[in-house]
C-alpha positions in Angstrom: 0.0 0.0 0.0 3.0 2.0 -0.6 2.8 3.7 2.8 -0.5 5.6 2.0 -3.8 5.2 3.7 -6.4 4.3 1.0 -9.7 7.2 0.7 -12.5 5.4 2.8 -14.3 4.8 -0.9 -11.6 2.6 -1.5 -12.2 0.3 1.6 -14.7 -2.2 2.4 -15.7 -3.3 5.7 -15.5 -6.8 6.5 -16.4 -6.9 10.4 -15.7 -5.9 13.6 -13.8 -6.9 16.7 -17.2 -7.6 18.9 -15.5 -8.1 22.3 -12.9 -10.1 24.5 -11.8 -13.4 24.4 -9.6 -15.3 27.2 -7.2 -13.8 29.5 -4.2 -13.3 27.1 -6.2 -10.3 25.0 -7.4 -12.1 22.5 -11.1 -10.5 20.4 -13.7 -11.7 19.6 -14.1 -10.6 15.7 -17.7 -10.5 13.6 -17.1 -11.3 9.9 -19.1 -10.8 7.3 -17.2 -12.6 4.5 -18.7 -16.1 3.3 -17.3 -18.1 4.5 -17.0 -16.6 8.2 -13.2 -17.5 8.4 -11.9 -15.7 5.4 -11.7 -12.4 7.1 -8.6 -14.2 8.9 -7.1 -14.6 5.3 -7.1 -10.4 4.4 -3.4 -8.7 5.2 -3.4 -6.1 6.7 -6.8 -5.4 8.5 -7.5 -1.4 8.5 -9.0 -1.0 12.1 -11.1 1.4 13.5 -12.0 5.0 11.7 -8.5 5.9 11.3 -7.5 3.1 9.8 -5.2 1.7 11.7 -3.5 -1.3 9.8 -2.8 -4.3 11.6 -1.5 -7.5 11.4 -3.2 -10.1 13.1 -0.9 -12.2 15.2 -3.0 -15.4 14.9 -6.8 -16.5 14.1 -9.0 -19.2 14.5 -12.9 -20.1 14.5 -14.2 -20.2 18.0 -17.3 -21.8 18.5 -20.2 -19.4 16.6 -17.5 -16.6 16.2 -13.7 -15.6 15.4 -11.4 -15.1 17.7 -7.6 -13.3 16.9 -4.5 -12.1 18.6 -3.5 -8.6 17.7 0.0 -7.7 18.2 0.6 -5.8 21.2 -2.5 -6.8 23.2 -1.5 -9.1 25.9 -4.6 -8.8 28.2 -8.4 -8.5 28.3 -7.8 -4.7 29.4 -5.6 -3.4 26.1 -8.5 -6.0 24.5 -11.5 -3.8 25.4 -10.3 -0.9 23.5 -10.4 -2.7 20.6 -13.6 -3.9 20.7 -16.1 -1.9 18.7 -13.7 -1.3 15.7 -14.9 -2.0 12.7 -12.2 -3.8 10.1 -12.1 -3.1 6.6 -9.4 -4.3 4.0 -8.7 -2.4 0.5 -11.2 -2.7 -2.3 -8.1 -4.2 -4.3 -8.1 -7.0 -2.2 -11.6 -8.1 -2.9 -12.3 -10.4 -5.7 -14.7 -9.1 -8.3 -18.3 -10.1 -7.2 -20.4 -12.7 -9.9 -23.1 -11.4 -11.6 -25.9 -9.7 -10.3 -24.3 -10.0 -6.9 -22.8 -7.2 -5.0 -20.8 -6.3 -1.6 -22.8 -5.1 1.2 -20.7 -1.9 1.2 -21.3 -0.8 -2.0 -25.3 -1.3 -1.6 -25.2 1.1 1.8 -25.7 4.7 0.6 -27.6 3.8 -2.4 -30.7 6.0 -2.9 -33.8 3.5 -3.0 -37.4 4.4 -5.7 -40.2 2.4 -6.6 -40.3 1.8 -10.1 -42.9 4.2 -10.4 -40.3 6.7 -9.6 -41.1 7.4 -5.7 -38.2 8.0 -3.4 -38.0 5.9 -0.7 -34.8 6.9 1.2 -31.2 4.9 1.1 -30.0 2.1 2.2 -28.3 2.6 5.7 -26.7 -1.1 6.0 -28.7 -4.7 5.5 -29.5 -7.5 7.5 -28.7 -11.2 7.1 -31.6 -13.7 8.0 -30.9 -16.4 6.7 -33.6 -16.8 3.7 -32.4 -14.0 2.3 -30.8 -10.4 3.4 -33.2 -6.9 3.9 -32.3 -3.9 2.8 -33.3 -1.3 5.7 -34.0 2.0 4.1 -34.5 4.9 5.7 -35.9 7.9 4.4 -39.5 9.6 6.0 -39.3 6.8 7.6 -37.0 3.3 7.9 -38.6 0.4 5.4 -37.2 -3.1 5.5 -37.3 -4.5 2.2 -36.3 -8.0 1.6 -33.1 -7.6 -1.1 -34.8 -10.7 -3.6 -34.0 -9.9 -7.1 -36.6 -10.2 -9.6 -39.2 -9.7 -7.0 -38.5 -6.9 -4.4 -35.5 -5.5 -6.2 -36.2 -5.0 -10.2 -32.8 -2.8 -10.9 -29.0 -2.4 -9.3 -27.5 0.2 -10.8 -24.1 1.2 -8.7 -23.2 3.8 -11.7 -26.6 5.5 -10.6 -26.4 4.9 -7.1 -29.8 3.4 -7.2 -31.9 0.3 -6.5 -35.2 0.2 -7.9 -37.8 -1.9 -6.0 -41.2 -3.1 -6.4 -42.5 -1.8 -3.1 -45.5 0.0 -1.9 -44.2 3.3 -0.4 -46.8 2.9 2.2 -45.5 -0.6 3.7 
């Protein structure tokens, strides 16, 4: 990365260390990569809002979760103020998505219409639920709109920063 911090356009967030693990200050980390483990695979991590790149000692899954050793954290203490961080690699890193499929990142910020045209708000982050994720859109008021293409969502367009839905404004 020739030294430089990338622009925060050129990052996407991957997790976030979610709390303590152990007595030798060890986190707890959240991932949102498929599969859960390969956030342990991305070198370095850019931590926190400044960006703080680290190199995780060592990694492992951990029942339901991730746990890793950062360097210089010994103890649950210098642990806790970690946790909270959110950790992001560079875009760079990232394979290219497949078709039709996109990174949660670049969907948040994305203004959301009906395809009749109607604003709805954008897209302030998604959930997973297991069938499928939602999009939760806030605007004059938050929407949670289940991201199924072909049905919910008719249109993607990243160039545009849009996603066009098949939504009734009032639901």
């Amino acid at each position: 990365m020739s030294g430089q911090k990338p622009a925060h356009d050129e990052i996407v967030q991957l997790g976030y260390i979610a709390g303590v693990h152990g007595v030798k200050g060890w986190v707890k980390v959240h991932s949102w990569t498929q599969p859960m483990d390969a956030i342990l695979e991305y070198r370095p991590w850019l931590v926190g809002e400044e960006l703080e790149a680290v190199e995780p000692l060592d990694g492992r899954p951990q029942g339901k979760t991730l746990v890793a050793q950062l360097p210089g954290v010994n103890d649950p203490e210098a642990a806790r103020a970690w946790v909270g961080r959110t950790i992001a690699v560079p875009r760079d890193q990232l394979p290219e998505p497949p078709r039709n499929h996109y990174y949660w990142s670049d969907l948040v910020g994305l203004e959301v219409r009906t395809a009749g045209g109607e604003n709805l708000g954008r897209v302030a982050s998604l959930i997973e639920t297991g069938a499928h994720d939602v999009l939760v859109v806030r605007g004059d008021r938050e929407r949670l709109i289940p991201f199924v293409p072909g049905r919910y969502v008719q249109r993607v367009a990243l160039d545009e920063g849009l996603v066009e839905v098949d939504w009734d404004p009032e639901d």
